[in-house]
PyMOL commands that place a pseudoatom at each C-alpha (Angstrom):
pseudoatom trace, name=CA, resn=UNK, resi=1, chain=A, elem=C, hetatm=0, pos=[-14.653, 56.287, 53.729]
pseudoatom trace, name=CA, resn=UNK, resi=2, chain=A, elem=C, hetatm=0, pos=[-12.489, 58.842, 55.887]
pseudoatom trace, name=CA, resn=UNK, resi=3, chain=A, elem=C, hetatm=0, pos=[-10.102, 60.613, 54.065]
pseudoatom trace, name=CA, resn=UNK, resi=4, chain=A, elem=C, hetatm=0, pos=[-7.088, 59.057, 52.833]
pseudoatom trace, name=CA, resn=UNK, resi=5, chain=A, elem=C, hetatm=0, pos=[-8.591, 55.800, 53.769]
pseudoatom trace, name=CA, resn=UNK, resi=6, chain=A, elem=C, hetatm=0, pos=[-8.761, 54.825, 49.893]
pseudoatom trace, name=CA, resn=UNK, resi=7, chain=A, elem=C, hetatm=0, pos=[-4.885, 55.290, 49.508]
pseudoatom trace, name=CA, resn=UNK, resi=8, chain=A, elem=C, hetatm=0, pos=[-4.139, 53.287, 53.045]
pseudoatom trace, name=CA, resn=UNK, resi=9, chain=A, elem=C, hetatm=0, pos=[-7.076, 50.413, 51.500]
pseudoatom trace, name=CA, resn=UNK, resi=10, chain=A, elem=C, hetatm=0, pos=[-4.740, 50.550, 47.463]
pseudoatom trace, name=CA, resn=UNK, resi=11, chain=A, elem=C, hetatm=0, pos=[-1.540, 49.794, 50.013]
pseudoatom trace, name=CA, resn=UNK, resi=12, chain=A, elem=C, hetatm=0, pos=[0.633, 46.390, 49.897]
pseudoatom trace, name=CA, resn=UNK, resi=13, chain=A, elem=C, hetatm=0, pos=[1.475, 45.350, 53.427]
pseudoatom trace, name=CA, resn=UNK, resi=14, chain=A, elem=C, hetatm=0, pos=[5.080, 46.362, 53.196]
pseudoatom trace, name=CA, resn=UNK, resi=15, chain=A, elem=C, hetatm=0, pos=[4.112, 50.344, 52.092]
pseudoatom trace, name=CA, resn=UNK, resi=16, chain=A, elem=C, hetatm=0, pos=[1.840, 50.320, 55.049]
pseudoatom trace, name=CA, resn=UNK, resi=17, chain=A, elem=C, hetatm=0, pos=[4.057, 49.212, 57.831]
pseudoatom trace, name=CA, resn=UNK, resi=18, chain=A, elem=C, hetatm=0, pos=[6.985, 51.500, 56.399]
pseudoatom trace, name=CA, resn=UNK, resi=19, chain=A, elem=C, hetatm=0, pos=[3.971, 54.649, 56.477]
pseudoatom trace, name=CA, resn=UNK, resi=20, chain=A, elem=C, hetatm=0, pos=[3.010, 53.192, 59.595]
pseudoatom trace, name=CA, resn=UNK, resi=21, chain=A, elem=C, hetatm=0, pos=[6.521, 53.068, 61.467]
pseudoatom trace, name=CA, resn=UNK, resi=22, chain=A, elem=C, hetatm=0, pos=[7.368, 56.536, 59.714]
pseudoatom trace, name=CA, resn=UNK, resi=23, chain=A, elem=C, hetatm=0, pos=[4.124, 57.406, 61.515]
pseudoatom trace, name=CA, resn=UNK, resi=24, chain=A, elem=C, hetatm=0, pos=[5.368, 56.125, 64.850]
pseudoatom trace, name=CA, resn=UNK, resi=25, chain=A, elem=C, hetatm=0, pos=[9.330, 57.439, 64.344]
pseudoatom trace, name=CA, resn=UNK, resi=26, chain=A, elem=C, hetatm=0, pos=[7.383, 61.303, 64.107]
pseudoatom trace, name=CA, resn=UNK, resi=27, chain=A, elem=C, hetatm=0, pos=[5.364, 60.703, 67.298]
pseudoatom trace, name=CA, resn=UNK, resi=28, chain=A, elem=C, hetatm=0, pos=[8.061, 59.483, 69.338]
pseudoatom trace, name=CA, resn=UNK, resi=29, chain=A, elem=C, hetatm=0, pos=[9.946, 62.695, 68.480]
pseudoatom trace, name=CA, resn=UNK, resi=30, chain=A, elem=C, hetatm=0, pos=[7.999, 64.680, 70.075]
pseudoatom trace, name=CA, resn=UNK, resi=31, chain=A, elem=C, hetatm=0, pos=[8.586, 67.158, 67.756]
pseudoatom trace, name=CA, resn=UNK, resi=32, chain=A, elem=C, hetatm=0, pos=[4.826, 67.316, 66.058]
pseudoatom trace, name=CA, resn=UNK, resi=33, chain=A, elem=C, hetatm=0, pos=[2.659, 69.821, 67.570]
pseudoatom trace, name=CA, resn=UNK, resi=34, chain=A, elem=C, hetatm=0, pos=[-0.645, 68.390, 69.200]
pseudoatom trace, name=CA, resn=UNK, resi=35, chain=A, elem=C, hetatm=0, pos=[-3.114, 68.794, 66.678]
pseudoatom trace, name=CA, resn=UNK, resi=36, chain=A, elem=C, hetatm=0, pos=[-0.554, 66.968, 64.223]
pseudoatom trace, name=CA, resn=UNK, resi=37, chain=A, elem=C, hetatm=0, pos=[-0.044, 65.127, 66.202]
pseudoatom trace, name=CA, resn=UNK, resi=38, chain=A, elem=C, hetatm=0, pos=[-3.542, 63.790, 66.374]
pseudoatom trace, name=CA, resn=UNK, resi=39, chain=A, elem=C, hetatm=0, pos=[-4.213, 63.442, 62.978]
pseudoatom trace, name=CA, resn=UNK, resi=40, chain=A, elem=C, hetatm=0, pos=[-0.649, 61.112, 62.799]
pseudoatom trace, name=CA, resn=UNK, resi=41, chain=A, elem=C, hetatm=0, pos=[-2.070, 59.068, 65.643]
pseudoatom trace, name=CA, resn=UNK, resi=42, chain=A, elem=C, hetatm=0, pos=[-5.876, 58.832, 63.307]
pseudoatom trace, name=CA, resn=UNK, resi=43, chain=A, elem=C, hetatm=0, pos=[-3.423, 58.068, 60.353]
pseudoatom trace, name=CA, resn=UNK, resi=44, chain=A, elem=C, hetatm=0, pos=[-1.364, 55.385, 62.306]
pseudoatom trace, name=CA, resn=UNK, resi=45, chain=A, elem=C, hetatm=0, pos=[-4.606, 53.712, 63.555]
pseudoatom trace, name=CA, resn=UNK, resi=46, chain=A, elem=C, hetatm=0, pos=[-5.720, 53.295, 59.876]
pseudoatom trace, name=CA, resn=UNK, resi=47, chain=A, elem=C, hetatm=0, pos=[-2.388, 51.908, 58.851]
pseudoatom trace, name=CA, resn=UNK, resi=48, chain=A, elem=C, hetatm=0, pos=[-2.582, 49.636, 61.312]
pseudoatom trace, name=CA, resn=UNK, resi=49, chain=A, elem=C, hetatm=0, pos=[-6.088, 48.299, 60.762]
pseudoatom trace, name=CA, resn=UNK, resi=50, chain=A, elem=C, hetatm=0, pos=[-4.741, 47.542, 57.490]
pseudoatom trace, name=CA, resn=UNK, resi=51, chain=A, elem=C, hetatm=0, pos=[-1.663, 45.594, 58.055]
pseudoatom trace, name=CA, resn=UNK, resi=52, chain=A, elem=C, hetatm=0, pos=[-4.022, 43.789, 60.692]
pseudoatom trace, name=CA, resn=UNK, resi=53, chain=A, elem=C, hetatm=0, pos=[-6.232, 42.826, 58.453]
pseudoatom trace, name=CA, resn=UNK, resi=54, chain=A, elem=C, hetatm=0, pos=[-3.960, 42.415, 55.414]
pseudoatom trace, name=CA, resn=UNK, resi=55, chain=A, elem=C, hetatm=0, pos=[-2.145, 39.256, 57.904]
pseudoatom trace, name=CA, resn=UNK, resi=56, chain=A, elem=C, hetatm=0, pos=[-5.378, 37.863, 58.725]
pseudoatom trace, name=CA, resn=UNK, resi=57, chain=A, elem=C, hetatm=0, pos=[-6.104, 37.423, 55.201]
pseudoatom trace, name=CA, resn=UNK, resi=58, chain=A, elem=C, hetatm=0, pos=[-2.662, 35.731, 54.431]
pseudoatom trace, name=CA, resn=UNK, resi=59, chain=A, elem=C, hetatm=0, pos=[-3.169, 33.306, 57.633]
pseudoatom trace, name=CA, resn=UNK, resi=60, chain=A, elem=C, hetatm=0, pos=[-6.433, 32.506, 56.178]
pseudoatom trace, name=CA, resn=UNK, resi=61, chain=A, elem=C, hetatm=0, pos=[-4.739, 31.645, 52.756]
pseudoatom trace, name=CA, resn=UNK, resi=62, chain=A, elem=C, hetatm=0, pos=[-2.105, 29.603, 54.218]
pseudoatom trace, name=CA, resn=UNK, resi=63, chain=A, elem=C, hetatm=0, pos=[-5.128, 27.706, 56.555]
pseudoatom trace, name=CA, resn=UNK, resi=64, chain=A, elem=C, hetatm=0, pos=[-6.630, 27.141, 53.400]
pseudoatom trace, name=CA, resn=UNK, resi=65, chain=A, elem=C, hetatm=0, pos=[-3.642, 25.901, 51.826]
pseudoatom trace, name=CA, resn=UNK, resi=66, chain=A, elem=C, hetatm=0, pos=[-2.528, 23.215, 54.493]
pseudoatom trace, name=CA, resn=UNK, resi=67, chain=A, elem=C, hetatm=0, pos=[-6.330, 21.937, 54.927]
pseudoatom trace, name=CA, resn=UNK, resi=68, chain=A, elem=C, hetatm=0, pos=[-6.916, 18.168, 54.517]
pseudoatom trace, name=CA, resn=UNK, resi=69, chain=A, elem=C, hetatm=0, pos=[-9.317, 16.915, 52.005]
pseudoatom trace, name=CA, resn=UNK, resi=70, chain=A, elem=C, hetatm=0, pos=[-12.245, 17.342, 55.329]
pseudoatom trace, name=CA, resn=UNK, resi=71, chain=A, elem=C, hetatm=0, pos=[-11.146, 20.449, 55.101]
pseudoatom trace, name=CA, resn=UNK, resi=72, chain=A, elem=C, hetatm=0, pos=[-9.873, 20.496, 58.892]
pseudoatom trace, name=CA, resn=UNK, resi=73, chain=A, elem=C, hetatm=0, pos=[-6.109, 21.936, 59.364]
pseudoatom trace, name=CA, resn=UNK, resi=74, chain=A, elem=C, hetatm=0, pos=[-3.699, 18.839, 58.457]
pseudoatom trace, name=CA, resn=UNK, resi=75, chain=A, elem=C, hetatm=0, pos=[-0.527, 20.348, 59.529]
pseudoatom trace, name=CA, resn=UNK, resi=76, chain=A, elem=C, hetatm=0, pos=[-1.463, 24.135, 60.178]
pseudoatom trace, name=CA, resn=UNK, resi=77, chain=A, elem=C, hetatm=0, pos=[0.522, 26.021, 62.723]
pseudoatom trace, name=CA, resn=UNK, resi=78, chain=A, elem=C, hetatm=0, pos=[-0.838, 29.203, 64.195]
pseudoatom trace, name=CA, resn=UNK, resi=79, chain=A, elem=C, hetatm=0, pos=[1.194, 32.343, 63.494]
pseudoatom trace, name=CA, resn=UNK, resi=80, chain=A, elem=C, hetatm=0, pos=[2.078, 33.202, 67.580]
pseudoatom trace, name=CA, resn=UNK, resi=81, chain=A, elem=C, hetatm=0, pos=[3.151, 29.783, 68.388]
pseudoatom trace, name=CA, resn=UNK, resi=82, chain=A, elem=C, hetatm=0, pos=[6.431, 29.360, 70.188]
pseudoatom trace, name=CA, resn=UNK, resi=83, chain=A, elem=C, hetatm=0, pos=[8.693, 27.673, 68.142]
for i in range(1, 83): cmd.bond("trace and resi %d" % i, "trace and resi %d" % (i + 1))
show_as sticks, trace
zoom trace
């Protein structure tokens, strides 16, 4: 595991995607020098991995939850609908 990766893995969703957008705010500043820079952007990546895959477990849950007895969706609606 890359370093760090075991604190990013021990996050909840929500203390990821405020590291993550803290991550973003101190790119877009422009004020990091390159190789900083960098390693924010490496950081960021693993952040986002996680939030990624921390909603595709919860969308799994909830498909789970709404299955019918056949175990097809009964009333599931995907997450990126329009609605």
């Amino acid at each position: 595991m890359e370093e760090g990766a075991e604190q990013i893995a021990s996050m909840t969703f929500e203390d990821a995607l405020r590291a993550l957008e803290d991550v973003v705010r101190r790119l877009e500043s422009g004020e990091v020098p390159l190789d900083q820079s960098i390693t924010l952007y490496e950081r960021g990546e693993a952040l986002r991995r996680h939030c990624q895959a921390r909603l595709d477990a919860a969308q799994a849950r909830i498909e789970k939850i709404v299955a019918g007895p056949d175990g097809s969706p009964s009333h599931a609606v995907p997450f990126d609908a329009d609605g």
